[in-house]
Every structure is written in C-alpha cells, then in structure tokens.
KEVEXDREN-463909 format. One line per field, with one value per residue (C-alpha): x, y, z. Coordinates in steps of 0.1 Angstrom, whole numbers. Example, Ala and Ser with C-alpha at 12.3 -4.5 7.8 and 13.67 -1.06 7.14 Angstrom:
2
u = c(123 | 137)
v = c(-45 | -11)
w = c(78 | 71)
This chain:
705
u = c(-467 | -482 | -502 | -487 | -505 | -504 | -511 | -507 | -486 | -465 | -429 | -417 | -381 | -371 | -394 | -412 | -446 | -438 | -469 | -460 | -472 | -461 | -458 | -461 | -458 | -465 | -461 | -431 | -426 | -410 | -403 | -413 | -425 | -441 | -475 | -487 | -512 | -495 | -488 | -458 | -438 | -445 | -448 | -412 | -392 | -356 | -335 | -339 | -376 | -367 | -343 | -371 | -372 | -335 | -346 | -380 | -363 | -327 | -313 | -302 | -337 | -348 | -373 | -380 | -379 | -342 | -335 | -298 | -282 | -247 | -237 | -247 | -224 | -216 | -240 | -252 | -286 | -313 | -348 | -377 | -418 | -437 | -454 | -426 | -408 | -442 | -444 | -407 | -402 | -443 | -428 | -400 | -411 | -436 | -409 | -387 | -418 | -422 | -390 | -380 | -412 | -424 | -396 | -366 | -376 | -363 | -379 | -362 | -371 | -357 | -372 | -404 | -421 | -456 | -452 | -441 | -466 | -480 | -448 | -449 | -486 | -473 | -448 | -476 | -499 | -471 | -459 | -426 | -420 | -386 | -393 | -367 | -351 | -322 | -338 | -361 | -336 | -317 | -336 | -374 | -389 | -368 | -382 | -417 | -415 | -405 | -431 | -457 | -447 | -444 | -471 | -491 | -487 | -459 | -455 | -442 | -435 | -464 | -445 | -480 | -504 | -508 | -489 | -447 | -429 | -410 | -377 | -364 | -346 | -324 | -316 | -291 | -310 | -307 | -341 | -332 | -315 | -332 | -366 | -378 | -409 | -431 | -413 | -403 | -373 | -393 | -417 | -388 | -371 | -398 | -398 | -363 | -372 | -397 | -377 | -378 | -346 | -328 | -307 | -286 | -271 | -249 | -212 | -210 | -228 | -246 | -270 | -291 | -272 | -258 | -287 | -295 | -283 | -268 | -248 | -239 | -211 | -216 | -193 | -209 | -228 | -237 | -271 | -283 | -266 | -268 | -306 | -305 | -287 | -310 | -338 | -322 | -315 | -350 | -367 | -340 | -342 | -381 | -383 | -408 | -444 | -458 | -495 | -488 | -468 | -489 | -517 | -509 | -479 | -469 | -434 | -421 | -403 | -389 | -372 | -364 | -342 | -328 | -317 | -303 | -266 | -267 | -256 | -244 | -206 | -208 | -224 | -194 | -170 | -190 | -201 | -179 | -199 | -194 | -221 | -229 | -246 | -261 | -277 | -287 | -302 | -321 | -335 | -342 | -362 | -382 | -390 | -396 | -424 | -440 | -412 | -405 | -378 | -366 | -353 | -332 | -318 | -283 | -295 | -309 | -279 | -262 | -268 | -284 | -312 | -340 | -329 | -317 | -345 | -368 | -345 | -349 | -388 | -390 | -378 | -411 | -431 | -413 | -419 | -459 | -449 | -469 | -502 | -501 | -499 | -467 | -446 | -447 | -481 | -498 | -508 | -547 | -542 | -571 | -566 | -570 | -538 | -534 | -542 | -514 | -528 | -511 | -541 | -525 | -490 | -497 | -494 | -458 | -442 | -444 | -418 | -400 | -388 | -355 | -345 | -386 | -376 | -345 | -353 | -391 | -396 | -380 | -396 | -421 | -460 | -450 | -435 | -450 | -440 | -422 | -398 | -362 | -331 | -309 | -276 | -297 | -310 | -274 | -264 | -297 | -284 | -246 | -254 | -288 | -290 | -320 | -330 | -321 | -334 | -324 | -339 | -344 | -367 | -353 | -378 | -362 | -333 | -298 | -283 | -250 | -242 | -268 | -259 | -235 | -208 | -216 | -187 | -203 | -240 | -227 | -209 | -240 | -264 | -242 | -255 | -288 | -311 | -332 | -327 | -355 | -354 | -378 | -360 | -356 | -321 | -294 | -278 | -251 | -277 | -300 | -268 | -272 | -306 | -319 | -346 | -350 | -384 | -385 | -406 | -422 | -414 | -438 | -451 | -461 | -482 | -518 | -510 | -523 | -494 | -505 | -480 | -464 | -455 | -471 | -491 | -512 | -524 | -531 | -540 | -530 | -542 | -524 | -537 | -511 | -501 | -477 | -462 | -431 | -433 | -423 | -424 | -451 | -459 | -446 | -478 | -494 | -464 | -468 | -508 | -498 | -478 | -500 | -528 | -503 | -491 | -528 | -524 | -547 | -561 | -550 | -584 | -587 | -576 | -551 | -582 | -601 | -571 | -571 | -610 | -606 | -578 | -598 | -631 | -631 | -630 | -659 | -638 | -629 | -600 | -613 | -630 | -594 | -578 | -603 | -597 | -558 | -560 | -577 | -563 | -593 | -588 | -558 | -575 | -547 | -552 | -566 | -555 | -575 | -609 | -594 | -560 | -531 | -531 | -505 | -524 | -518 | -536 | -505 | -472 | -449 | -417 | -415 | -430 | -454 | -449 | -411 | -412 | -438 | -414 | -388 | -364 | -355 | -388 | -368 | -343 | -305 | -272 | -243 | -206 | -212 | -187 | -163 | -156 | -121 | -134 | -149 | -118 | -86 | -64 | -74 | -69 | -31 | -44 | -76 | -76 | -104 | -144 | -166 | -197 | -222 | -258 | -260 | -281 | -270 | -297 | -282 | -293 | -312 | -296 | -283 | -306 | -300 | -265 | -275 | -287 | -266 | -276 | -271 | -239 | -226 | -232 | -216 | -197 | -176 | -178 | -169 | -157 | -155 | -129 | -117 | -85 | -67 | -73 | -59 | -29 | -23 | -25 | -11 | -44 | -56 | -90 | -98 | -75 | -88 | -84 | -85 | -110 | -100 | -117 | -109 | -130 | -122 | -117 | -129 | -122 | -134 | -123 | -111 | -138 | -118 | -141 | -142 | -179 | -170 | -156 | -118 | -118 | -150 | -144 | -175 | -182 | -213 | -228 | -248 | -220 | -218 | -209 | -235 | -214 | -191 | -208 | -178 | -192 | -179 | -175 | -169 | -195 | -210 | -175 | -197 | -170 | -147 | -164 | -190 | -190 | -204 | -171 | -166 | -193 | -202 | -234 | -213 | -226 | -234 | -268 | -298 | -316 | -355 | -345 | -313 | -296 | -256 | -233 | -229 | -219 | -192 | -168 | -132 | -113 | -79 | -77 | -43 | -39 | -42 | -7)
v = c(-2174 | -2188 | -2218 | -2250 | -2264 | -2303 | -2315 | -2346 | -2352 | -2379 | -2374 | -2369 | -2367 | -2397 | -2417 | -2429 | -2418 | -2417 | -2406 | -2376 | -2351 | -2316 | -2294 | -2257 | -2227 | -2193 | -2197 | -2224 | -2259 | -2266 | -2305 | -2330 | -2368 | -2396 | -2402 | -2438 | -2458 | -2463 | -2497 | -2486 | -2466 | -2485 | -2450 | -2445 | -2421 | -2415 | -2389 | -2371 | -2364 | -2352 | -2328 | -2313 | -2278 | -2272 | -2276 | -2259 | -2228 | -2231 | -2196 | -2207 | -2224 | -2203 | -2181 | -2160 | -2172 | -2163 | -2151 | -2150 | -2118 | -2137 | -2164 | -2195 | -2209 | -2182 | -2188 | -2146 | -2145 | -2114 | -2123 | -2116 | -2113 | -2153 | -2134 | -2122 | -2153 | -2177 | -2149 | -2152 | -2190 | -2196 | -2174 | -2196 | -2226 | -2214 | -2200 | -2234 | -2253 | -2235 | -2228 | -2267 | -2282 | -2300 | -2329 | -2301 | -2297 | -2324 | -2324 | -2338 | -2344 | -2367 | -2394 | -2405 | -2376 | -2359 | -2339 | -2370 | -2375 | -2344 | -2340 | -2360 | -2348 | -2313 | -2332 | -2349 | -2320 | -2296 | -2325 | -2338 | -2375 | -2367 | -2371 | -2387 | -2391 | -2409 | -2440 | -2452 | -2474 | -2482 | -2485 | -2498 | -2496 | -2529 | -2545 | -2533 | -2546 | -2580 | -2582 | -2570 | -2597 | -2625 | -2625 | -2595 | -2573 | -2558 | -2571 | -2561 | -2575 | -2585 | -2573 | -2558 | -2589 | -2610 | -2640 | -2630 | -2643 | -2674 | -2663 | -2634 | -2634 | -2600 | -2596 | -2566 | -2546 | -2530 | -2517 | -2517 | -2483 | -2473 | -2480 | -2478 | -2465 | -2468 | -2503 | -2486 | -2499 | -2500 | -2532 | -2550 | -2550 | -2559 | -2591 | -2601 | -2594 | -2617 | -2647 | -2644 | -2665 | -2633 | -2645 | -2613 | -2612 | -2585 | -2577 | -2556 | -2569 | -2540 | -2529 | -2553 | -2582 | -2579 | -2591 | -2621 | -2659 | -2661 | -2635 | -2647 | -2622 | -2623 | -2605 | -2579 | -2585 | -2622 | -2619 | -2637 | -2666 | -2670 | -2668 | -2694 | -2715 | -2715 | -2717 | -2751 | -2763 | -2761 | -2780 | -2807 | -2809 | -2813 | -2785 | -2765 | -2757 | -2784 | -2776 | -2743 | -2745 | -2771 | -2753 | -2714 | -2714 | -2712 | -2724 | -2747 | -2773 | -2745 | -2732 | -2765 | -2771 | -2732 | -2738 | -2770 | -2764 | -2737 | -2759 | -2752 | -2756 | -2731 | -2707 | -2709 | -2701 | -2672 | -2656 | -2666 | -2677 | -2711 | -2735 | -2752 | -2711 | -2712 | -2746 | -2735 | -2701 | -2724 | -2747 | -2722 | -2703 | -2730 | -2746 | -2720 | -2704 | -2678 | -2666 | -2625 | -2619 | -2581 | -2570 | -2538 | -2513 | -2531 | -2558 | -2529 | -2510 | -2534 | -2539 | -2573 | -2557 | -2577 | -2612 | -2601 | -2592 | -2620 | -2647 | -2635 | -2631 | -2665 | -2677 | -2664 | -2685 | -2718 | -2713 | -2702 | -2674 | -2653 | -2628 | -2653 | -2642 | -2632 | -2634 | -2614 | -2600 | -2585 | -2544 | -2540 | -2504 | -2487 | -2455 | -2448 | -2438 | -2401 | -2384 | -2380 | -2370 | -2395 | -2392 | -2354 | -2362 | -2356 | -2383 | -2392 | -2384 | -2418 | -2427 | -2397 | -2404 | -2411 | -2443 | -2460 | -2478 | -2493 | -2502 | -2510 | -2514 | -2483 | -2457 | -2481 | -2492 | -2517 | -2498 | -2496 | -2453 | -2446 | -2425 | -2409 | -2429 | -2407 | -2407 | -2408 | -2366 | -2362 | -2365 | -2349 | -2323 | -2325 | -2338 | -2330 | -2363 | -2376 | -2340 | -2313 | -2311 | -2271 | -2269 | -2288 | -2285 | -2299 | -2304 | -2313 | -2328 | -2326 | -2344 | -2333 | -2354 | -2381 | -2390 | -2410 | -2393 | -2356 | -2336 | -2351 | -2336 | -2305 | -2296 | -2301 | -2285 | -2252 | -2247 | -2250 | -2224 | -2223 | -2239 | -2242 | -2251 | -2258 | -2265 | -2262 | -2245 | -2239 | -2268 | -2270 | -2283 | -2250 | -2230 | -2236 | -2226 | -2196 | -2193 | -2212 | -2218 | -2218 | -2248 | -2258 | -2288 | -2319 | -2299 | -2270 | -2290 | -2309 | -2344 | -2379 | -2404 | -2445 | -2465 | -2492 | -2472 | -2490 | -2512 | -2487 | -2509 | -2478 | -2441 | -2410 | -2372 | -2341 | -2307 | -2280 | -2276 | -2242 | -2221 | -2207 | -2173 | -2172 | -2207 | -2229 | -2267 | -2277 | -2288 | -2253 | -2240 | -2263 | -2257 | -2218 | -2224 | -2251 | -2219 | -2196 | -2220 | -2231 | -2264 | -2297 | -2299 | -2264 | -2259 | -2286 | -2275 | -2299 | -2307 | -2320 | -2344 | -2359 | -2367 | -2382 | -2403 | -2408 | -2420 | -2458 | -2456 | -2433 | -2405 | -2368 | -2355 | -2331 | -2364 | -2383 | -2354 | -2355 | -2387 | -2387 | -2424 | -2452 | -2488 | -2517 | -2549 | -2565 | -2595 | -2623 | -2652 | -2625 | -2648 | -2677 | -2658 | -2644 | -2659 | -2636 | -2606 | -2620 | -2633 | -2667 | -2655 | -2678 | -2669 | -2670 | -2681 | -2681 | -2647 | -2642 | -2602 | -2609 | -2637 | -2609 | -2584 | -2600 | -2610 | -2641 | -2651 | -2671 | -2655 | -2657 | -2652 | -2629 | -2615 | -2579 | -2563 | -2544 | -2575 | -2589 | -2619 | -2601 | -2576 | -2592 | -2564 | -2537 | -2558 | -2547 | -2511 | -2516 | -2545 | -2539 | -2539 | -2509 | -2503 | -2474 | -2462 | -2477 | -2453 | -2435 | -2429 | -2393 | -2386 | -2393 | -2394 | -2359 | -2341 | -2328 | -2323 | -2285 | -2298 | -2290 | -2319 | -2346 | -2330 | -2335 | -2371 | -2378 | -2347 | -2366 | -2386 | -2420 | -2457 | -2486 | -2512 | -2544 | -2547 | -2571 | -2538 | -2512 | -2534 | -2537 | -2500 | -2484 | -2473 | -2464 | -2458 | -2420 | -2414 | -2398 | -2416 | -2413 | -2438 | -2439 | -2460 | -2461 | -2430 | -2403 | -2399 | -2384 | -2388 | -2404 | -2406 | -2441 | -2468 | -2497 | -2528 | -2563 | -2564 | -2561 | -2587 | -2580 | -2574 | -2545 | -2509 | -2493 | -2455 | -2430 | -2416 | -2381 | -2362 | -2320 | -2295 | -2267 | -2247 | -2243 | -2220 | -2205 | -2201 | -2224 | -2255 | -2266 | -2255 | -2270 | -2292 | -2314 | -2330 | -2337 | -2365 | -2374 | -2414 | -2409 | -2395 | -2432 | -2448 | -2447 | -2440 | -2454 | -2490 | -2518 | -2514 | -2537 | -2543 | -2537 | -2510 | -2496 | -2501 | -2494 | -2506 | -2488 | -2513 | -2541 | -2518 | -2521 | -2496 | -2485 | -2468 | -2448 | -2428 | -2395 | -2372)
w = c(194 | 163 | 164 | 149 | 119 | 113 | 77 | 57 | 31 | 10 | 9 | -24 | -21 | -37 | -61 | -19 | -12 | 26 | 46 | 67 | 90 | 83 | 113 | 103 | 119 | 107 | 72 | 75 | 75 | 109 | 107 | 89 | 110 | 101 | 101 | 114 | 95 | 58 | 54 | 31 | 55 | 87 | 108 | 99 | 71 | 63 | 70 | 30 | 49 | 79 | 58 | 41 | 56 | 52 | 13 | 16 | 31 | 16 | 9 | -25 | -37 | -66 | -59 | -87 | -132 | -142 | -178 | -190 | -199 | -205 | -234 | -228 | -199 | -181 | -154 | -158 | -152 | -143 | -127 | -142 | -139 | -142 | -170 | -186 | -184 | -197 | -225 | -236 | -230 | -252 | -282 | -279 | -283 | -309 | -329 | -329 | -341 | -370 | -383 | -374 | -363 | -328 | -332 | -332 | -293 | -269 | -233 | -210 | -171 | -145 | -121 | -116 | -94 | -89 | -122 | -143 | -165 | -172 | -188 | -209 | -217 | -221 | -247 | -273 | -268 | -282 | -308 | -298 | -300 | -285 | -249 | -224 | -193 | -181 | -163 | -197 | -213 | -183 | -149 | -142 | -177 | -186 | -157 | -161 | -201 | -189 | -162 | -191 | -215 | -190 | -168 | -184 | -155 | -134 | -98 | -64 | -34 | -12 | 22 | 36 | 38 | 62 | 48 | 54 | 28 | 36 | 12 | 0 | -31 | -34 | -73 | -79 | -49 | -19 | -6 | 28 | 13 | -18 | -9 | -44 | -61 | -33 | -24 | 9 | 32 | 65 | 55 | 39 | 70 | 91 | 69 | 76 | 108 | 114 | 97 | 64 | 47 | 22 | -3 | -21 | -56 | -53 | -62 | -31 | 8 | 7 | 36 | 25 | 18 | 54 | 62 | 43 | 54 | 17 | -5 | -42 | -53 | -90 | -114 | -125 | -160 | -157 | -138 | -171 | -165 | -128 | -136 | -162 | -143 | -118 | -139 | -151 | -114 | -104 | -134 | -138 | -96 | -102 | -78 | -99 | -91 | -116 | -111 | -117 | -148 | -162 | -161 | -161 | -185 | -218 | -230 | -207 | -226 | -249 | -219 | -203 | -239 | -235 | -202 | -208 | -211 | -183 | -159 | -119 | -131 | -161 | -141 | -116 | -142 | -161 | -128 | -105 | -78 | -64 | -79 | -43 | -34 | -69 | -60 | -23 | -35 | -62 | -39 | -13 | -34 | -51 | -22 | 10 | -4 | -6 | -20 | -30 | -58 | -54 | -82 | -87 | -115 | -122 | -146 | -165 | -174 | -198 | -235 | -230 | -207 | -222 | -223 | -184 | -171 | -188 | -175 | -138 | -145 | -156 | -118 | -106 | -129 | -124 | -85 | -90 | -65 | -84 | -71 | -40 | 0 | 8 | -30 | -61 | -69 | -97 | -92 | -86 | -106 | -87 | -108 | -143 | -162 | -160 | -193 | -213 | -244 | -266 | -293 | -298 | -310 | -349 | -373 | -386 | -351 | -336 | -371 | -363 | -325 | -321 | -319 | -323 | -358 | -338 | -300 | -308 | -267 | -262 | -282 | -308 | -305 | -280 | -255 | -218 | -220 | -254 | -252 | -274 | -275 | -255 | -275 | -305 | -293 | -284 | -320 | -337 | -321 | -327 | -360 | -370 | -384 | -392 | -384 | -362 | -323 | -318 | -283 | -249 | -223 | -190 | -159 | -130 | -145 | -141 | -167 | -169 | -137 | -149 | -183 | -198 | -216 | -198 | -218 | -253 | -240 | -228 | -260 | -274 | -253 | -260 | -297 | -295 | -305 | -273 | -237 | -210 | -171 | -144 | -109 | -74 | -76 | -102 | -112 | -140 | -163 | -155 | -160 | -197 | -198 | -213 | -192 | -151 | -139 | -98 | -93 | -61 | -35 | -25 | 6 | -18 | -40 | -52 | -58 | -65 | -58 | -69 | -46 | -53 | -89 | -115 | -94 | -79 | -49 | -28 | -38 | -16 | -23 | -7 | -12 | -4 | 29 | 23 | -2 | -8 | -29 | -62 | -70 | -88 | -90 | -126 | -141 | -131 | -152 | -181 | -183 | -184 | -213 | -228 | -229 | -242 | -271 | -277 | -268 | -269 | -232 | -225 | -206 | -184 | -145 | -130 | -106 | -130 | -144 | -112 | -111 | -144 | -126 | -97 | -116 | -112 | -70 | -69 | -56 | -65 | -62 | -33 | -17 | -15 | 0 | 29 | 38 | 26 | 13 | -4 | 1 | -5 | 7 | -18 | -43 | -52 | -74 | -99 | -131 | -120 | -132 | -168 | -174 | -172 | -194 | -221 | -257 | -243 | -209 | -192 | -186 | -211 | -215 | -249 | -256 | -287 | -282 | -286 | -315 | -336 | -331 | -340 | -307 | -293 | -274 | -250 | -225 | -232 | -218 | -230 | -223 | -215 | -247 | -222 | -197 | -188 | -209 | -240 | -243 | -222 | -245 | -219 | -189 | -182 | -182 | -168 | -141 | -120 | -128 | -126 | -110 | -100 | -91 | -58 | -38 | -6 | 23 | 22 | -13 | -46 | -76 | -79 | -55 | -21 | -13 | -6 | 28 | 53 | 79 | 49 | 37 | 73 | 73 | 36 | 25 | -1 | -34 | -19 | -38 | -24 | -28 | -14 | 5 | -17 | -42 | -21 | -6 | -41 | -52 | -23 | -12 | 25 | 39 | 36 | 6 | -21 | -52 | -90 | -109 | -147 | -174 | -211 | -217 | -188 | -151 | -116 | -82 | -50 | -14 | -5 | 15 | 20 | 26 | 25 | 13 | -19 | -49 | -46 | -87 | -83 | -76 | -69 | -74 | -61 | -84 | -91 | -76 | -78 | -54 | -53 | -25 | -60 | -81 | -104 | -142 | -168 | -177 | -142 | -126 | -93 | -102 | -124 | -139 | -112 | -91 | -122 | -123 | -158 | -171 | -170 | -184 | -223 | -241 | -269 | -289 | -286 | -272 | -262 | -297 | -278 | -255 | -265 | -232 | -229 | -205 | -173 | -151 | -152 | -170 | -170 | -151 | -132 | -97 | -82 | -48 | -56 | -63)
C-alpha cells in the first residue's frame, strides 16, 4: 500500500484560516483533521473542512479551460489547451482595451480568499479602476472604515490572551457559526464557556444568541439607534471609562449633545426592544469589563451603513475596552501589505471608477480598498453611461446568486463583448463566460494567510501539498496573462511577492513554510506610546476624516426607506420584514453544495418564521413556501421557530442547485430559491459607501400551491 503523507495546511474554505493536517495518499487527499497548536482554531474545524476531498476530487470540478462553441447562455462549451486558452483570453483583453480602453473591463471576484489581492493587482496593473465584488459596499469594508476613522485601526476580539473577557457583546453576529475572517467559532465558544456574560442583538436567537444570558430582538434596521441609545445610557449613568475618555478621546461632549434625545424609551419604540434590556445590556457592558463587542455583516447592508457602524464603534470608546487583555484590540499587522500595484493604474482612472466621485469611502482617495459601485457597472454596461464596460472578468464569483437584482445583471452580462471565468466548477455565472479557467483548491496551493483578516496578528505559510491535473492556483493564471499582456510586475514570481510580504519578520517565504507559523508575543496598550492613528492621535467621535469630506462627523440614526414605518402603503401587501445572509455551517455564501456529505445534512433552501406567522398563513414546518417582496419571488421550505421576532421572515441565502445543469436562463435553478430576487440594488444608498438595503425589507409569504 502507499504510504500516507501528512502535511500542513490552512483551510480556506470559508474566509477561516483553520490549521489542518492533510493526510494524503498516493496522489489524493484522504481526509482532512485538525492540527493542534493554532490558537485560532483551538485543534478543532468544521464540517466545510472535513468535506474537503469530496470537493478536491468531485467528478464535476473542472479540470480542463473550457471555451464556448454556443451563444452566450447556452452552457455549450469544448475544452481546450492552458495555452490556447491564456492566448485567446490575453488577445481578448488586449483587444477590449484598445478599442474601449482598460475602464471598459470590469473584474469581478468574490470573498476574501488566498488569491484576493492579487486580483486586484492584476486589475491596476492592466488599468481598470472598475474592480468589485459583492461584500465592498455591504459587508466588512464598512466596519473596517469605521474602525479606521475612530480609533485609527481595525480591531478584533482578544479571545486568545490570557485575560477572558468578562462580557460579550453580540452585534448582528453569530460566530459561533460563521466564524468569520479568521475570527474562528472554536475560541468564542471557549469564552462563553468559561463564564463570559454574552449579550446578542439579533432579530433571530441564532446559534449564538442561544447562548448568551441576554437577547435584544431588534427590528431589523434600527442597530443605529439601539447603539445610540446606549451610548447615551452610559454617559448620562456616569458609567463611562472617564480616564480614558478624558485623556484618549476626541469629541466627547459633541456626542454627549448627539445622543441626548436618544433616550431608553425612544429606543423601545423605534426598535422594539424593551428599554429595561437596553439599559441591562448598557450597564452590563460598561461595567464588566473587559468587554468584546462582536460585530457582524447586517449593520452593513442598509443605506445608512456609515452612521451604523460609527455609532456601535463609539461603544467601545466610551468603555476604554479598547487594545486591553481580553476586549477589542488593535491588529499588530506583522506583514507588509501585499503589492498591489496601485502606483500602475494610469492617471485619470481613479476619476473614472464607478461610483468614486459619489461614495468617496467606496471607491475615492479615502477608501481602506477602493473599489466600483456595483449597480453603477451594472448600468455602464446596460447603459454605457458614463461609458461603456463591454467585458467582465469574474474570479471565483458567482454573482448571479450573490447580487442584488440577479435578472437585471444577467441581462446585462449577455451583451457584452467578452466574458472571462476562473472557478472550481461551472456555475451559472461561468455559464456566461466565454472562456472558464479550472482553478485550484487551498490544498493545491502556495499561500501566506495574515489571520485575524486585517489585523494580521499571526502569519501562516503553506506550500502545496497536492495537485489536481489540469488546474492552476489563480494568481499563477493571472501572472501568465499579466506576461502575455505585458503587464507592470509581469516578472516578479509569486515567491518573491510573498518575501516582499514577509520582509518586516525577517522571514522568507520558504523560511515560514518550514516552520508553518509566526505568532510573537501580542503588545496591547500600543496607543499609549504614539496616540492612536487618527490626526487627533485619540479616538474620535467627531471624525475630522468625515467633517473634511463632507459627512456628518458624528454618528446618526435613520428609518431604513422600505420599513413598515417609512412606507406603511405596502404594509397590507407586505406585512412581514425581510432578512438574509445568515450563514449556515454547511456552506459559504454560494460555495459547496456539490458536496455530497453537506448536501445530506441541508439539502433545501430553508426560511425561518415564527409561529404566530405560520398560524397565521397557514403554514406548517416542512412546507415549502413562497417568499415575495415588492420586486420578485423564490421559494424556501418552511422552519417554524420561535427564535425569531414574530413580524421577521428570514431567508438563506446563496442558493443554486448544481445537480441541475439544463442551459438557459435557469440554470443550476439560480433563480428559483435566489433570496436576491428579493432584495434591490435600487436607491437610496449610503452617501460614503453606497450601501442599499438588503435587510429589513418588506415582504409576504404563502404555502406553496
């Protein structure tokens, strides 16, 4: 028999970094375990990793670059040689840029993984301002902005020290699930297990909130207000940290005179929480300290995304539980940024991205990773207005199932001059394509993962434990085409962009691989030698980035514009509120449902409402239902549950069937269980980022005919 072969790795099936061991034998990856010693996984993974070599070895993975023979649509495709396909795809691409120049090509990818940024090197080395994905103006880069122009620095949760946090404040997240951006489930829960008091703000008692001693079921929209409110209850309760703001802040009675009329009993009426929780939740968190606030996506995906997420940052500063043992603490970003090339986008681009003159923390000089305003691509391509985007570039993206508004995108997507893909299998998305790009999975590649994301508190290298034939790691396939287009950078090896990485720990990239990981001793209190990294070197509340720019330096409160309160005309037709994006443990985003084991323990498109709801619709467990909003519909099987606000229907999102391969517009049934034929990509949006509303919508539900 073959020996077995043991190698290291990071799991990179959801944003993660899970430390593994790979157990391979003759050529294949066998199972997948976890490896002890991480402090981020705790020696434990999830069951998307232990999938891993049901997707490594899937019979439907791609395998070999697919050109179409058919028009656009019908899914007929021939394979062809990687040189063939490179040549075609370069004279492509060269060809678009200069009949409509760089900014005609939008390149679109999908969450954060190993390849992310090269992408978006590949995109200013080639000229394109119009770079995107789905998550920039609605999940994380909101959250990041805020943390940047509060306390000068993004934070996470210090679960690994040996201080345990005292209180755990749960802000529209459920970690215990998602596990976020190298935020991993396992230490959270060791935390609650050891004591700490969790507080959740959620419309649904999600896994997480299950667990906490307090649940604050807020209608969905208001996390503004609930976060003003509290702000309010701490100062006027004298319950903030007054060395700490006295000394390390800037803006505090500006604030105190913002949050004046935010009182406990408006709160109760905008949010519908009683203002006795709102004053215990408060309290608890001002005074147990350390404190951790864990803050999630939902409080991203509205049009007042900013002023959101500033308000909730602002909790952290009043409380000092900030770069202390066992709260929120500043990243010690070990690495240098990858090199992305930025200097190489050619002058006048940064003015032509869609949407930069707009959402100036979106795509402008400001921005923490600018990036296109997604609808505004959708109609330069409809449209061509302000100019024409002819071609897209999609790497690993599915965005016909992550998108608002899918049927608008894919209308569009069918008259463009040239359509390019780089995945794991054939999506409805690659279906469009002209050309499809076999890429290769985590256990196939060289990587550098900096975990937490953003923070970069620990570094991790992997060299390639296998391959699977035919396929390539995606920035191996973007430096072949860089060379072929004659690109900025074209020379460099991806080796050597990780030692340029690498430089400031006195490691090479080969040198991290030996020894797999690199996590110094954490430093907290890191302000107290320079001052925060803000111009005032202090926290702000009143933010000088925000007043220069324009925006209300101080945080605010606002009626989402489809509420039951902003738009009571729809209310007959649409009587129940609409949310979406909570993560499964099965899958992420739209990835994975080819995997038989995970298909097995959630084969269907579930929503989840409250029995006062069905009762009242005629609705049993197990039904399947239809969802409808004011702008289309899709269907769900039936999860009654009482952990849910009686007036929310919540719906999974990222849903497609890849056992369903018939051509058309239906493909993969993309349409059929989408939660974004729901949502809107439609106006208003957030004036910084451009953020629409995709939770908190208004919405019907029937039992289905």
């Amino acid at each position: 028999m073959p020996a077995e072969i043991v190698r290291s790795a990071i799991c990179r099936n959801c944003h993660g970094g899970c430390a593994v061991h790979l157990h391979l034998e003759d050529g294949r990856l066998r199972r997948v375990v976890p490896r002890k010693g991480s402090p981020f996984n705790c020696g434990r993974m999830c069951v998307k990793g232990v999938a891993t070599p049901e997707l490594v070895h899937h019979p439907d993975r791609l395998r070999s670059p697919l050109k179409r023979v058919g028009p656009r649509g019908s899914g007929q495709f021939e394979p062809v040689s990687w040189d063939e396909a490179l040549d075609a795809v370069a004279g492509r691409l060269r060809r678009l840029r200069e009949v409509h120049g760089p900014e005609a090509l939008a390149i679109a990818q999908g969450t954060g993984r190993y390849y992310y940024l090269h992408v978006l090197r590949f995109a200013n080395t080639f000229g394109t301002p119009n770079w995107f994905e789905p998550g920039l103006a609605n999940c994380f880069i909101p959250r990041i902005t805020a943390a940047n122009l509060t306390y000068g620095g993004f934070v996470t949760g210090d679960y690994y020290g040996d201080t345990p946090p005292q209180t755990i404040l749960f802000w529209g997240h459920n970690p215990l699930v998602s596990g976020p951006d190298g935020e991993l489930s396992f230490p959270v829960a060791q935390a609650l297990d050891r004591g700490a008091f969790g507080i959740a703000i959620d419309p649904r008692r999600s896994e997480t909130a299950r667990r906490c001693a307090l649940w604050l079921p807020l209608r969905p929209g208001t996390d503004a207000a609930l976060a003003l409110a509290m702000c309010r209850e701490i100062i006027e309760s004298n319950l903030y940290d007054v060395a700490f703001v006295d000394r390390w802040t800037h803006g505090f009675e500006a604030l105190r005179q913002r949050v004046a009329p935010c009182t406990l009993a408006w709160a109760e009426q905008v949010c519908g929480v009683p203002a006795a929780d709102i004053r215990a939740a408060a309290h608890r968190y001002a005074t147990a300290t350390p404190g951790i606030l864990d803050w999630g996506v939902a409080m991203e995906q509205t049009p007042h995304s900013l002023q959101t997420v500033r308000a909730i940052a602002c909790l952290r500063g009043l409380t000092g539980n900030l770069d202390v043992p066992g709260g929120d603490i500043l990243g010690m970003r070990l690495a240098r940024p990858y090199p992305v090339r930025k200097q190489d986008l050619p002058d006048g681009m940064l003015e032509k991205r869609l949407g930069a003159r707009e959402f100036k923390l979106l795509g402008g000089f400001h921005a923490f990773m600018p990036s296109a305003h997604i609808p505004a691509v959708v109609k330069a391509m409809e449209q061509g207005d302000p100019y024409p985007v002819r071609g897209m570039f999609m790497v690993g993206t599915n965005p016909l199932t992550t998108i608002a508004n899918p049927r608008r995108l894919r209308q569009a997507m069918l008259g463009l001059d040239c359509i390019v893909a780089i995945e794991l299998f054939m999506t409805p998305s690659a279906a469009l394509a002209d050309y499809v790009l076999p890429g290769a999975m985590w256990p196939e590649i060289d990587q550098v993962v900096e975990l937490p994301f953003v923070a970069g508190n620990a570094l991790f290298a992997q060299k390639k434990c296998m391959e699977v034939a035919g396929c390539r790691q995606v920035e191996r396939i973007l430096i072949d085409l860089a060379r072929r287009l004659d690109l900025p950078g074209a020379e460099e090896a991806l080796e050597a962009l990780f030692d340029q990485q690498l430089a400031p720990t006195g490691l090479d990239f080969e040198a991290l691989a030996g020894q797999f990981v690199h996590h110094p001793p954490f430093v907290y209190h890191k302000y107290q030698e320079k001052g925060f990294r803000t111009r005032s070197r202090k926290v702000e509340f009143v933010s000088g980035v925000l007043d220069r720019l324009g925006y209300d330096p101080l945080p605010a409160a606002a009626e989402p514009p489809e509420s039951p309160v902003s738009r009571p005309d729809l209310v007959a037709e649409f009587p129940y509120l609409l949310i979406t994006g909570a993560r499964r443990r099965e899958f992420f985003c739209s990835e994975h449902r080819q995997a038989p084991s995970l298909r097995r323990r959630r084969p269907d498109p579930l929503a989840e409402l409250h029995p006062e709801a069905a009762a009242r619709e005629g609705i049993a467990d197990g039904d399947w239902i239809v969802v409808r909003s004011p702008r289309g519909e899709a269907r769900f099987k039936a999860r009654v549950t009482a952990d849910i606000r009686p007036d929310v229907i919540s719906v999974d999102h990222g849903w497609w069937f890849p056992e369903r391969q018939e051509p058309g517009e239906g493909r993969g049934g993309v349409f059929e269980s989408n939660a974004n034929c729901l949502t809107s990509d439609a106006p208003p949006y957030d004036p910084a980022f451009g953020s629409y509303q995709l939770r908190g919508l208004l919405c019907a539900v029937r039992r289905e005919a």
